[in-house]
C-alpha positions in Angstrom: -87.9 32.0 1.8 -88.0 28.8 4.2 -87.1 26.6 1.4 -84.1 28.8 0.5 -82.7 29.2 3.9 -83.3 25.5 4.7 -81.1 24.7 1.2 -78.4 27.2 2.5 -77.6 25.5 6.2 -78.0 22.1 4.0 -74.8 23.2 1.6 -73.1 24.6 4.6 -73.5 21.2 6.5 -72.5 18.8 3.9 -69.3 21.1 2.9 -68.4 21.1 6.6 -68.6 16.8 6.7 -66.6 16.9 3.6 -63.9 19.4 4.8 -64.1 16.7 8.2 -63.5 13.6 6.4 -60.5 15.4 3.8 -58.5 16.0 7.2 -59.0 12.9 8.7 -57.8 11.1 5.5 -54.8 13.1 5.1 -53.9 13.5 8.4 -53.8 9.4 9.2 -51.6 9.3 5.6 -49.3 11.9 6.9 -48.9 10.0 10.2 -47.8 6.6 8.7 -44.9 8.4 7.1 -44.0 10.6 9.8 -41.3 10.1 12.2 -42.4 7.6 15.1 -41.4 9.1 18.5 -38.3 7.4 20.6 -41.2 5.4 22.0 -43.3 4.5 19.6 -40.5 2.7 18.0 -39.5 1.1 20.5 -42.9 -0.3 20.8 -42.2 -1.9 17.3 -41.2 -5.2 16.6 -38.1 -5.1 14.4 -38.6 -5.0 10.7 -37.9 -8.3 9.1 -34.4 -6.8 7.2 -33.2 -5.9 10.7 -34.2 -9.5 12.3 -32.3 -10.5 9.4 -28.8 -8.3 10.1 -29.2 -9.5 13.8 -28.7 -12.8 13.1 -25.3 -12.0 12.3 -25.3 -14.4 9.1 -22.8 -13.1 6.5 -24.8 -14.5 3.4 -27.9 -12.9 4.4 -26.1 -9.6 5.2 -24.6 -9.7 2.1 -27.5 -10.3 0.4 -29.1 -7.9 1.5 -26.8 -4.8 1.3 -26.5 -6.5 -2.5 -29.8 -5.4 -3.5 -29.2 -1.6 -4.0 -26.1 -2.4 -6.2 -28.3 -4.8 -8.3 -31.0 -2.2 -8.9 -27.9 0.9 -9.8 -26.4 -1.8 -12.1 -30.2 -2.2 -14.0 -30.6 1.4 -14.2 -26.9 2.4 -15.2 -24.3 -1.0 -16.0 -21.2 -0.5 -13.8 -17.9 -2.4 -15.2 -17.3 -5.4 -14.1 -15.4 -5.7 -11.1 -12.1 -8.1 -11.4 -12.4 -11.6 -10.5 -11.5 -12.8 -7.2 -8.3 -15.0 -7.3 -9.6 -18.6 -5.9 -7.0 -19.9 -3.0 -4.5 -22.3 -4.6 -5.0 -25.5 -4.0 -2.1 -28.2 -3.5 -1.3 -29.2 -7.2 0.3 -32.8 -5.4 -2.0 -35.0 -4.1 0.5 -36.9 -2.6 2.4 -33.8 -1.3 4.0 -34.2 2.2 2.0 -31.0 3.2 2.0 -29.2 6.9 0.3 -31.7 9.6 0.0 -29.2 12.1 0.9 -25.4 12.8 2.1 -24.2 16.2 2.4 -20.3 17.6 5.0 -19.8 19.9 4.7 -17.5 22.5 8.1 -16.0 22.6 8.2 -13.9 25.9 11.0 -14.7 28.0 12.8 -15.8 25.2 12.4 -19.7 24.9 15.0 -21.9 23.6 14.5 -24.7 21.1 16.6 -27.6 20.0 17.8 -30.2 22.3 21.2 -29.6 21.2 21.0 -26.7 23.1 17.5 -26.4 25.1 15.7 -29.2 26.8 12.7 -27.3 28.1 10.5 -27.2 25.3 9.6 -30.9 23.7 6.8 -30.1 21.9 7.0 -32.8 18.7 5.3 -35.3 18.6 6.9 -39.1 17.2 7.2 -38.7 13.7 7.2 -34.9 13.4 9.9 -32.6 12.2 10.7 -28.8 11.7 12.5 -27.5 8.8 14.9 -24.8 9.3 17.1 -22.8 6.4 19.8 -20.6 7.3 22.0 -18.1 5.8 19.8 -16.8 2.7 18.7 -14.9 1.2 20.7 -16.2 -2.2 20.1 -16.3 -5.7 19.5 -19.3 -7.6 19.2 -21.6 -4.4 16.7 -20.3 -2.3 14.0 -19.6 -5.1 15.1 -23.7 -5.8 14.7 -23.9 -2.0 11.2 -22.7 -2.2 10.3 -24.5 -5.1 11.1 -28.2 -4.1 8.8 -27.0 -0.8 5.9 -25.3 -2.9 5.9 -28.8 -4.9 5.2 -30.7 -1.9 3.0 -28.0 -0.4 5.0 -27.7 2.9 6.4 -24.8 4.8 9.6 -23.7 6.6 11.9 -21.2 9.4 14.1 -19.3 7.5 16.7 -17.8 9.3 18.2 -14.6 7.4 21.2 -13.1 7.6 21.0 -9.6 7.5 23.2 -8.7 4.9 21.9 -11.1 2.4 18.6 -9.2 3.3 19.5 -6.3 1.8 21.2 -7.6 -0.7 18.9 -9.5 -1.7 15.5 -8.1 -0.6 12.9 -9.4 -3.5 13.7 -13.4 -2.6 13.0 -12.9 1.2 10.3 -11.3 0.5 9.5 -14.6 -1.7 9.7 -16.0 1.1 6.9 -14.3 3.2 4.8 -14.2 0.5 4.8 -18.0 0.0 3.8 -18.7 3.9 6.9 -19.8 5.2 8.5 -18.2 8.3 11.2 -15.4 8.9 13.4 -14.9 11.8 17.2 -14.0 11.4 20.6 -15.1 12.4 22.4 -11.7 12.8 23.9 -8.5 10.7 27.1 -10.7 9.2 27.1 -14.0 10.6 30.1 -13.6 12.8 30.6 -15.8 15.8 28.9 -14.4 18.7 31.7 -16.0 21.1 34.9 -15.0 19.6 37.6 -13.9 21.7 37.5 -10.2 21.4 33.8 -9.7 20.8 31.9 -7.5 23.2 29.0 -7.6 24.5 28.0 -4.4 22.8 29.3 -5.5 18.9 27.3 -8.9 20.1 24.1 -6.6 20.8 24.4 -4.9 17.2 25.0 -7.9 15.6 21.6 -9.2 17.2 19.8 -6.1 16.2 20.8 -5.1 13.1 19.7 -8.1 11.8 16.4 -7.9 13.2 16.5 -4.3 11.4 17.8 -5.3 8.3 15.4 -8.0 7.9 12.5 -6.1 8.2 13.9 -3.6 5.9 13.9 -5.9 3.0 10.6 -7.5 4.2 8.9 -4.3 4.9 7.0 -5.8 7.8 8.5 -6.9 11.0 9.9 -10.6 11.4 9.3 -13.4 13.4 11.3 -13.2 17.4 12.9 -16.2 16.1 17.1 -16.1 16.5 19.3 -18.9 15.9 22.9 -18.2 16.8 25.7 -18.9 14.4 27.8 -21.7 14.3 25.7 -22.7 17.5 27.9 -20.9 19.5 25.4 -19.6 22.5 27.2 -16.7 24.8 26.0 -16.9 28.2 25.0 -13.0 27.9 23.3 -12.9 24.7 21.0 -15.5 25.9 20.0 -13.9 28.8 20.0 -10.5 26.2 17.9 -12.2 23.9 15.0 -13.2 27.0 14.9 -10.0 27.7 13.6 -8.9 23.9 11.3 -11.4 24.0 13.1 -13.5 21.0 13.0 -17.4 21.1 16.4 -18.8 20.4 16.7 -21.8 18.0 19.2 -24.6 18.2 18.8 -28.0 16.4 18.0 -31.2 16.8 19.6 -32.6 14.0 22.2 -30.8 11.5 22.4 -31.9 7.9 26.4 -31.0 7.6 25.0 -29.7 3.9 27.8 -27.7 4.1 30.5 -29.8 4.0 28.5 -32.2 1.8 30.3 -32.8 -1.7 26.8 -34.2 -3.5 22.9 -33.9 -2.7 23.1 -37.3 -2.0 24.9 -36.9 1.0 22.8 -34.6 2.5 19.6 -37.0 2.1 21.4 -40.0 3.9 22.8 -37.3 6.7 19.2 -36.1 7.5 17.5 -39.8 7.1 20.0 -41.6 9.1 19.6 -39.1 11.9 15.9 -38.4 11.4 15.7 -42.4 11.5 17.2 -42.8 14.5 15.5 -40.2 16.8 12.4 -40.1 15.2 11.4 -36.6 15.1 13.2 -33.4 15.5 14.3 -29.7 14.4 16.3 -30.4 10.7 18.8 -27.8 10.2 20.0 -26.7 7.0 21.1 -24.1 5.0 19.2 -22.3 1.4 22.6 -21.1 0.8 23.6 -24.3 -0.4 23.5 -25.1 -3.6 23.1 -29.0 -2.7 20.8 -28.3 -0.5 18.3 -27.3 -3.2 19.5 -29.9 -5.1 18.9 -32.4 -2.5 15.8 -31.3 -0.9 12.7 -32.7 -3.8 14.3 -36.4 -2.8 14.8 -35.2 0.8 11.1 -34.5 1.2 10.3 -37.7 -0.7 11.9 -39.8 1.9 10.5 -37.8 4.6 7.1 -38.5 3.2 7.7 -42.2 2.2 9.2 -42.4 5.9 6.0 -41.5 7.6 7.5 -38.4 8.8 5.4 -34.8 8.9 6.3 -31.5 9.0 5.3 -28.7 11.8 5.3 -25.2 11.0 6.4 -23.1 13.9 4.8 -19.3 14.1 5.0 -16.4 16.0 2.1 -15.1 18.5 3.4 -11.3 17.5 6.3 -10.1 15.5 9.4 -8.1 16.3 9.3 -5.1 17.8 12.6 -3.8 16.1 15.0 -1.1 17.7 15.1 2.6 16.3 18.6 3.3 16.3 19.7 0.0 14.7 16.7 0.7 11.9 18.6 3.6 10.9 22.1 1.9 10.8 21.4 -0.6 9.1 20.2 2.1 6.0 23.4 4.3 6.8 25.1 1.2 6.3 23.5 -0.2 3.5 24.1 3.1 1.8 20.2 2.8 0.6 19.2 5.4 -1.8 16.5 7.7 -0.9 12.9 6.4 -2.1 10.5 8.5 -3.9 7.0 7.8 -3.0 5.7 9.2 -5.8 4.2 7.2 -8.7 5.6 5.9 -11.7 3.2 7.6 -14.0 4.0 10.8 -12.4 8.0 10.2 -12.7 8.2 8.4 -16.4 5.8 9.4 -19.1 6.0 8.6 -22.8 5.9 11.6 -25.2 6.9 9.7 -28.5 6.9 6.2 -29.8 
């Protein structure tokens, strides 16, 4: 009897020890994947993929928020994304190129040109700017744009506004290659004509600002140049109160009055020559202007001259009310913005 009842508080024992050690295992397994308290982990060092992340590297980062993606793709191959156009590089090795790119703060409305405005000498010997005016216009400015794309340099374009909308796909050519945009009114009428009020001066100003960044479909450049040079006392003072820098010249090419491309390279040489830097003014309406500009940018280059592109520390900020004239005037059709595949389908070939 003894013997049984000492056997019986032996089982109970030993299944009690058991039961004992089972909780203590599972309860320190369940604790390393609970939830640590707000304390607790802040009592933790960080974890080696967060050290990582902190270091702000963009390799490592990327390396790591790779590895997911790499596993999906073993699992389940994803198609493969489209290759990532490399930046062009200059095709010329001997290319005139930009030496230097400046941003103009435009508030206030600073002049340029010392035709016009003395304040602001900011080239250097040797250094010139090159300005277009007029465009856009078929044939010459894309011929424009070429003979600077083949000597990897960059210019100011000054639109019209008209031109803009008629021809919107070459300005925005233009953008798209890196070169500058500011304009040079609705029409091109001279600012300072007898009869011309301040008001019709005022649209003239704006509406090419508006029309510009229609055919663009971003805002501009605050870069004006006045045409014909003609500067009225009032639209200057107008135009510093917009915040738009007013451009003048330093030297004018005459391209058009010039009867051969040839002309226009000594015109711009001689002068260049001679005052050893400066803003070049010319026009991409011209058709001897493109003509004349890959041998133009060959002297320059030959000459020891480089080029400066000027830039804007913000864009436009265009009116309302001249937006919308210039589409009442342009008599633009009304744009769909649905997509082509739901417009034009093909049922039969």
């Amino acid at each position: 009897m003894r013997n049984a009842l000492g056997l019986m508080l032996a089982s109970v024992l030993a299944a009690v020890v058991i039961a004992a050690g089972g909780w203590f295992y599972y309860s320190s397994r369940a604790d390393q994947g609970a939830p640590k308290t707000i304390a607790a982990r802040a009592a933790d060092p960080l974890p080696a993929q967060a050290k990582l992340a902190a270091k702000d590297d963009v390799a490592t980062t990327a390396a790591i928020a790779a590895k997911p993606a790499v596993m999906a793709q073993a699992a389940a191959p994803a198609p493969a994304p489209a290759p990532v156009q490399p930046k062009q590089a200059c095709a010329n090795p001997n290319a005139l190129g930009v030496s230097r790119v400046v941003e103009i703060d435009t508030t206030g409305g600073p002049g340029f040109g010392f035709d016009h405005f003395k304040q602001f000498d900011f080239l250097t010997e040797k250094e010139v700017v090159l300005t277009f005016d007029d465009g856009p216009w078929p044939v010459n400015t894309p011929n424009v744009l070429k003979a600077l794309a083949d000597e990897c340099t960059k210019g100011l374009f000054f639109s019209v506004g008209k031109h803009a909308t008629y021809h919107p796909e070459i300005l925005r050519q233009v953008l798209a290659q890196g070169h500058t945009v500011g304009t040079h009114t609705w029409s091109h009428v001279n600012l300072n004509k007898k009869g011309m009020t301040e008001q019709q001066a005022k649209e003239e100003i704006e509406k090419g600002f508006s029309a510009v960044r229609l055919a663009l479909g971003a805002p501009p450049a605050p870069f004006f140049r006045f045409p014909q040079l003609q500067h009225p006392p009032a639209m200057v003072t107008y135009l510093g109160t917009r915040d738009i820098a007013m451009f003048s010249t330093d030297l004018d090419s005459f391209d058009f009055k010039a009867s051969k491309p040839e002309k226009i390279v000594e015109t711009v040489m001689t002068k260049v020559n001679k005052l050893g830097k400066g803003i070049i003014l010319m026009h991409d309406f011209q058709k001897h202007t493109a003509e004349a500009l890959p041998a133009l940018l060959a002297q320059l280059k030959a000459g020891g001259f480089k080029v400066v592109q000027m830039k804007a520390k913000a864009p436009v900020a265009t009116l309302a009310e001249y937006d919308a004239e210039v589409v009442k005037d342009a008599k633009l059709p009304t744009v769909s913005a649905r997509p082509v595949s739901s417009v034009v389908q093909t049922v039969a070939n």
